[in-house]
C-alpha positions as CSV (number, residue, x, y, z in Angstrom):
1,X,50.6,64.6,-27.6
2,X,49.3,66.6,-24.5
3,X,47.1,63.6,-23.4
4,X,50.0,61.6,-23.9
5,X,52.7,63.4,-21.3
6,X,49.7,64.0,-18.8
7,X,49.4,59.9,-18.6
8,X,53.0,59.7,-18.8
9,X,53.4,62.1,-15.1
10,X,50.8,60.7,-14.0
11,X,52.0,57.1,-13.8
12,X,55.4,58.6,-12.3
13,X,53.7,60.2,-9.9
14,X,52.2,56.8,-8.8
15,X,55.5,54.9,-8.8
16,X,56.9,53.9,-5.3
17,X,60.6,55.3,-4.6
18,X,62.6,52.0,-3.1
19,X,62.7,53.7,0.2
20,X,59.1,53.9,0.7
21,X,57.6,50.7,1.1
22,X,60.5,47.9,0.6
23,X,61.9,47.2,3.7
24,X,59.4,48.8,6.1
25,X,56.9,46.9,8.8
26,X,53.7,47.5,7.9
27,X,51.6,49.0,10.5
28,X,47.8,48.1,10.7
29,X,45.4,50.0,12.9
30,X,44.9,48.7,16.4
31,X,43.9,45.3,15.4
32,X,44.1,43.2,18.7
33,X,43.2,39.4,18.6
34,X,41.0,39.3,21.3
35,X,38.8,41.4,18.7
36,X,36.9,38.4,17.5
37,X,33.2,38.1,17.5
38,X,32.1,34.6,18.9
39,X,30.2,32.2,16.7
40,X,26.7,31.7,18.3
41,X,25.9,28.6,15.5
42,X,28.6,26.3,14.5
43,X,28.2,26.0,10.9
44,X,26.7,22.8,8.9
45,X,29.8,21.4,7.0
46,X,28.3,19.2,3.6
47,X,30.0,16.4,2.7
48,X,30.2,15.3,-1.0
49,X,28.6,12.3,-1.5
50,X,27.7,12.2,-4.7
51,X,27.4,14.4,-7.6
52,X,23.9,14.7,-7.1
53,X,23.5,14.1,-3.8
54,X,25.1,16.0,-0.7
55,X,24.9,14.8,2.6
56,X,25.0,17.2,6.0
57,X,27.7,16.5,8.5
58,X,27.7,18.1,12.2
59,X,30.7,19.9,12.7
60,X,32.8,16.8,14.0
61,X,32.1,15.7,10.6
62,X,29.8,12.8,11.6
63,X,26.3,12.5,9.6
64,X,23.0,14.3,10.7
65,X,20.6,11.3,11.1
66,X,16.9,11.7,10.9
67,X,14.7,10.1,13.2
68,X,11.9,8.2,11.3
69,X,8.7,6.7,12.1
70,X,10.0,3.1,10.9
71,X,12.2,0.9,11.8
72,X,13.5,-2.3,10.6
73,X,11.1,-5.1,9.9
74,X,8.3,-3.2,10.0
75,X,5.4,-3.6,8.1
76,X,4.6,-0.9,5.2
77,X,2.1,0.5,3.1
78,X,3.4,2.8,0.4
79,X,1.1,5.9,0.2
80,X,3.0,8.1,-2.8
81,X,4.4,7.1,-5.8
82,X,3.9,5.0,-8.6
83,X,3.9,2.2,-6.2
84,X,1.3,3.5,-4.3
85,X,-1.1,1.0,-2.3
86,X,1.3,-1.8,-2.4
87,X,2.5,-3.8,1.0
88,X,5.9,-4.7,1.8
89,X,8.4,-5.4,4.8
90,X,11.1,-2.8,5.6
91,X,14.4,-4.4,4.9
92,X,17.2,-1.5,5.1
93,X,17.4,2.1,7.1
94,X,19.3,5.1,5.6
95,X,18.6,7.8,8.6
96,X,21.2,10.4,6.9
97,X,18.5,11.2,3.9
98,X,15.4,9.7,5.7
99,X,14.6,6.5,3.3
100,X,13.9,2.9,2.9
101,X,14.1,0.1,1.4
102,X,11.2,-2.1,0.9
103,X,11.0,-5.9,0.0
104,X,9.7,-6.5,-4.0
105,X,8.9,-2.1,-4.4
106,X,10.3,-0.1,-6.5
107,X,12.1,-2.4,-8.5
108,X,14.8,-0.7,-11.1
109,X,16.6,-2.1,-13.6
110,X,20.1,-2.2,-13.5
111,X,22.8,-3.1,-16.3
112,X,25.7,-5.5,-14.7
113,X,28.8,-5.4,-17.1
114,X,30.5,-8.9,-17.1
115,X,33.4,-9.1,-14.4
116,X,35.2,-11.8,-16.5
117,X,35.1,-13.9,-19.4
118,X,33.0,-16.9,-17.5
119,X,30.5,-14.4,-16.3
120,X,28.3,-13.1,-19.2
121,X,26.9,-9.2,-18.3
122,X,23.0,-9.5,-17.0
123,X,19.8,-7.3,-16.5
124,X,19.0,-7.3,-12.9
125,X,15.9,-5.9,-10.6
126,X,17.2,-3.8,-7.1
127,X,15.2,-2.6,-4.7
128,X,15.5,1.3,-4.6
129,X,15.2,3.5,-1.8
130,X,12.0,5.3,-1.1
131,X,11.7,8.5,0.8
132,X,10.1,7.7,4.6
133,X,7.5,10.0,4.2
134,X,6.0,8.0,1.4
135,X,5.5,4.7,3.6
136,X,3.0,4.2,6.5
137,X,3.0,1.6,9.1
138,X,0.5,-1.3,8.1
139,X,-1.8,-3.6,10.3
140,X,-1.8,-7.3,8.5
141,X,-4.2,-8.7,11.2
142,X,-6.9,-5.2,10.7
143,X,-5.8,-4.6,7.3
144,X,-5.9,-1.0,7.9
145,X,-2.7,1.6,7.4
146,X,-2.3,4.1,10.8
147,X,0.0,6.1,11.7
148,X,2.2,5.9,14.8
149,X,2.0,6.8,18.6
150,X,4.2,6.3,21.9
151,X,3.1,5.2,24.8
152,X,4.4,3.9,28.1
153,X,3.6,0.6,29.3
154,X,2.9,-0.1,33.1
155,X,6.2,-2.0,33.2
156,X,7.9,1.0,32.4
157,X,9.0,0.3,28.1
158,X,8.1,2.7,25.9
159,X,6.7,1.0,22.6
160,X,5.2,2.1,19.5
161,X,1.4,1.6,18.5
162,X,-0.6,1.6,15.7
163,X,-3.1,4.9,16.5
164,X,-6.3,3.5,14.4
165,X,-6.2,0.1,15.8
166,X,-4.2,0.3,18.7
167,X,-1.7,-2.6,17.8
168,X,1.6,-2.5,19.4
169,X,4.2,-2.8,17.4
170,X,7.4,-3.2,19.2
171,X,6.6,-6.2,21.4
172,X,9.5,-8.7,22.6
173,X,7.7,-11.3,20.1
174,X,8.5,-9.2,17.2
175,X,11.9,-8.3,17.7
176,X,13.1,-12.7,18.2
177,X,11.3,-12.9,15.0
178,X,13.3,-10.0,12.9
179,X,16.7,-11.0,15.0
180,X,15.8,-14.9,13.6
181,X,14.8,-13.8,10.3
182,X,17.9,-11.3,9.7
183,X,20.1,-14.7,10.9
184,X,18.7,-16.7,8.4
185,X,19.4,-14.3,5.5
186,X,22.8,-13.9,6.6
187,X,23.8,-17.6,6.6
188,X,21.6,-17.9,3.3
189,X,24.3,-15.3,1.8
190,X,27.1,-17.0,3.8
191,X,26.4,-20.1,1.7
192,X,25.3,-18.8,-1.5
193,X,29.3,-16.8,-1.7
């Protein structure tokens, strides 16, 4: 009964009268707004891509891209993976999480439901992406996987070169090749829609 009024004067005790908080300005210390500390690193926002995946965006919200050692068209030799020791042609970039897609590697099998009643469902084979690090650049004519180096030319373009063998990649030669074979694959898809 004792413990009971003690709680009981207790909790008047903590009760606020109407005239002492209602209806007042509350005053904070001296809290000036040129108190702020400055940022020194603007922080990384991340992006949801994906359930699984998350994808890193500088603050203007624009992807961090990764500069790679490969480009498109280039010549591969996967060195990791189940694939490992086969040779393929680099067909698609994805800087923002650093892989590649190579032609015929790393096939997966995906189930395509049926989009109407004329088009039965089918089992097809995609290309998935492979992680950069896991592919190195590829001579055909030596036969011979290097890795990459920069140099200047005396005309004043920098190119890429195979270090073991000393083949430059990024002549003019190669590029009309990859610009004629990417304009023969789109008219091929042109046509075949």
């Amino acid at each position: 009964m004792a413990a009971m009024a003690a709680l009981q004067s207790s909790m008047t005790s903590l009760c606020l009268s109407s005239n002492s908080f209602f209806g007042q300005r509350l005053s904070f210390p001296s809290l000036s707004p040129f108190t702020v500390k400055p940022i020194d690193k603007p922080c990384l926002i991340v992006v949801k891509l994906k359930q699984w995946e998350k994808k890193e965006c500088k603050p203007n919200s624009l992807p961090i891209l990764h500069k790679m050692h490969v480009k498109l068209g280039d010549t591969v030799k996967v060195i990791a993976g189940h694939d490992k020791g086969k040779i393929g042609e680099i067909t698609k970039l994805f800087k923002h999480n650093s892989t590649v897609i190579v032609k015929d590697i790393n096939l997966k099998t995906k189930h395509v439901k049926s989009r109407g009643e004329d088009e039965p469902g089918q089992i097809i084979k995609i290309e998935a992406p492979i992680h950069s690090s896991n592919v190195m650049l590829y001579s055909k004519e030596k036969e011979v996987a290097s890795r990459v180096g920069h140099k200047v030319l005396d005309d004043g373009t920098r190119v890429r070169y195979l270090i073991k063998t000393g083949e430059i990649i990024d002549s003019a030669e190669n590029w009309k090749k990859l610009k004629e074979s990417l304009g023969k694959e789109k008219t091929e898809v042109a046509t075949a829609a």
